[in-house]
C-alpha positions as CSV (number, residue, x, y, z in Angstrom):
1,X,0.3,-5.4,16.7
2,X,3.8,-5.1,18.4
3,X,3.1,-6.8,21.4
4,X,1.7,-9.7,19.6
5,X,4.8,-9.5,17.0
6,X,7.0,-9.7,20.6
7,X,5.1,-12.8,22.2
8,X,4.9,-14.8,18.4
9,X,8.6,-14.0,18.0
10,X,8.9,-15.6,21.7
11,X,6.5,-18.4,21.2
12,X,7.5,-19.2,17.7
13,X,11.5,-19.3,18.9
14,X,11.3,-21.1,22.1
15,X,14.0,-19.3,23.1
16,X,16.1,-21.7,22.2
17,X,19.1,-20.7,25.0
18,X,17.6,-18.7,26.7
19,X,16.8,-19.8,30.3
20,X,16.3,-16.1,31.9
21,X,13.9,-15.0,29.6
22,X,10.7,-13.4,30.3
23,X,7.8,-15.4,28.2
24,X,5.1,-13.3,26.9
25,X,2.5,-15.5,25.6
26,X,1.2,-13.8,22.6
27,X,-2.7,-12.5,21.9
28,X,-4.4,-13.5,19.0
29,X,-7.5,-12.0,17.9
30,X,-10.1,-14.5,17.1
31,X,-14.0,-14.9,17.4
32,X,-14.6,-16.9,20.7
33,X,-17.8,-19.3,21.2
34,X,-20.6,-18.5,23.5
35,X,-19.9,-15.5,25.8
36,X,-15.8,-16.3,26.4
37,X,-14.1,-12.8,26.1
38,X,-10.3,-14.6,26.4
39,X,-8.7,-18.0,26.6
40,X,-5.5,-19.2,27.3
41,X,-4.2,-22.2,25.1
42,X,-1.5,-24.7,24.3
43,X,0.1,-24.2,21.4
44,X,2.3,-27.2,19.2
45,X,4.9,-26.2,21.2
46,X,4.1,-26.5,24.5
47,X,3.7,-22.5,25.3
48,X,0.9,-20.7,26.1
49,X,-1.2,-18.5,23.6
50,X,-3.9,-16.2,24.3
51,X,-6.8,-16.2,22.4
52,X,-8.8,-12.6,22.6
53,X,-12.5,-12.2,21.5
54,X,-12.6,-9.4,19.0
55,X,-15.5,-8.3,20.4
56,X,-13.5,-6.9,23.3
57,X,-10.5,-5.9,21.5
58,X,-10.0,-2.0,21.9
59,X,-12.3,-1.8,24.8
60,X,-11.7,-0.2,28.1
61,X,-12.6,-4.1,29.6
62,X,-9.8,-5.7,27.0
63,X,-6.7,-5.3,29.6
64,X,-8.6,-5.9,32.0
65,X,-9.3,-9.4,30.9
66,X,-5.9,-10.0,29.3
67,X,-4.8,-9.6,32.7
68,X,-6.8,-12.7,33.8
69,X,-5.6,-14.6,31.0
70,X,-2.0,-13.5,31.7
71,X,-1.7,-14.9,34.5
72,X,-3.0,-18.3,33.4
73,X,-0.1,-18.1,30.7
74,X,2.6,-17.3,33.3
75,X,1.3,-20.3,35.7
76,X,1.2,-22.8,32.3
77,X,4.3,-21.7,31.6
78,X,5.9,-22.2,34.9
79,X,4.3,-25.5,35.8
80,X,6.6,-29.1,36.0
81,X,6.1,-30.0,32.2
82,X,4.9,-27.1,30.7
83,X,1.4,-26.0,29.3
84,X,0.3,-29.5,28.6
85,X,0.5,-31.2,31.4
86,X,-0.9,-27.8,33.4
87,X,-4.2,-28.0,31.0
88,X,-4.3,-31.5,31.5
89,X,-4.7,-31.5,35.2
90,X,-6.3,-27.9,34.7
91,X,-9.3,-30.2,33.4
92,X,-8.8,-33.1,35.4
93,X,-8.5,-31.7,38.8
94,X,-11.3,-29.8,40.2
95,X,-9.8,-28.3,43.1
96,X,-6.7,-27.3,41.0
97,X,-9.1,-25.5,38.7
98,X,-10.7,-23.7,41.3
99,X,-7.3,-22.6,42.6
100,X,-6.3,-21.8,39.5
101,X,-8.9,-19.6,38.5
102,X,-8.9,-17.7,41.9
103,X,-5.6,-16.2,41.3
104,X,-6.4,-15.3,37.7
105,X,-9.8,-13.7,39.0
106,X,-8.1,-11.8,42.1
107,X,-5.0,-10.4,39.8
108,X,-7.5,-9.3,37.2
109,X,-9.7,-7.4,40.3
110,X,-6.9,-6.6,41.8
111,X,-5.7,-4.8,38.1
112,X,-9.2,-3.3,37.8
113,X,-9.0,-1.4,41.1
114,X,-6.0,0.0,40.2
115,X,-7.9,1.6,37.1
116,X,-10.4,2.8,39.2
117,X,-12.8,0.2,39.3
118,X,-15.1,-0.4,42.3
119,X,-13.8,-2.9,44.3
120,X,-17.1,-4.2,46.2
121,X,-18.3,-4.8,42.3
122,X,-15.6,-6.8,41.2
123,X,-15.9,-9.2,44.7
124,X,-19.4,-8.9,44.0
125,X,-18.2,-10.2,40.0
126,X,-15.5,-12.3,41.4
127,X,-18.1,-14.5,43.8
128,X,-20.7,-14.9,41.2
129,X,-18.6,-16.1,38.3
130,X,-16.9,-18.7,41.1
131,X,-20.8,-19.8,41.7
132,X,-22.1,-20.2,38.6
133,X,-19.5,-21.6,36.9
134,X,-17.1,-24.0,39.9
135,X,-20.0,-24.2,42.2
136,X,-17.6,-22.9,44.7
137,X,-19.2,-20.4,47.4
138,X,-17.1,-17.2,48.3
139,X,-17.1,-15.7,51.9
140,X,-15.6,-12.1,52.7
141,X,-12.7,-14.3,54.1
142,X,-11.7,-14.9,50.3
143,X,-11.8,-12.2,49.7
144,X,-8.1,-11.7,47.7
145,X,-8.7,-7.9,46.1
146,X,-6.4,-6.5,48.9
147,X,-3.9,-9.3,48.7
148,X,-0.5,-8.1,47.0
């Protein structure tokens, strides 16, 4: 509960004044539709907020996925315009999408093999997710689990 007290306080402050800040988008627990574990949203005021199946809440997997979903809030964040305008191409913008959700994919594998987690699974994990759901094929030469 204090990390989500931290990243409400940030979210619900703005920060007003504060331009060195470190954003920490906040994780609220919440029944997700259809098999969605996380998802990272706009909130009113323009700043991320993660949204955390309770299913997976208190699971070995959970920081695993926050991980993913972290680094979707940092890039929303950090984008020209804010969170808005980052979903909005997000969902307009195929390729961007793809991109996008190739460095949230890789961090989170990259995360998981630092806990021990086999690292020909998670490409294996990695290249069917980017199949089935972006219709995007995945070569060894993607490969990005060893990337820093």
């Amino acid at each position: 509960m204090r990390k989500l007290g931290l990243g409400l306080v940030l979210a619900l402050a703005g920060c007003a004044g504060c331009t060195n800040a470190i954003y920490v988008a906040p994780i609220i627990p919440r029944p997700l539709p259809g098999t969605e574990l996380a998802m990272t949203v706009c909130s009113w005021n323009n700043l991320p907020v993660i949204f955390g199946d309770t299913a997976i809440m208190g699971t070995a997997d959970e920081e695993i996925v926050m991980e993913h979903e972290r680094v979707h809030a940092r890039r929303m964040k950090a984008y020209r315009g804010g969170c808005w305008p980052y979903l909005y191409r997000y969902n307009k913008d195929r390729q961007f999408k793809i991109r996008e959700e190739m460095a949230a994919y890789c961090a989170e594998g990259r995360f998981a093999m630092a806990r021990n987690r086999n690292p020909e699974a998670l490409w294996q994990r990695i290249q069917g997710i980017m199949a089935q759901r972006y219709d995007t094929v995945l070569t060894s030469r993607h490969n990005c689990l060893y990337e820093e």
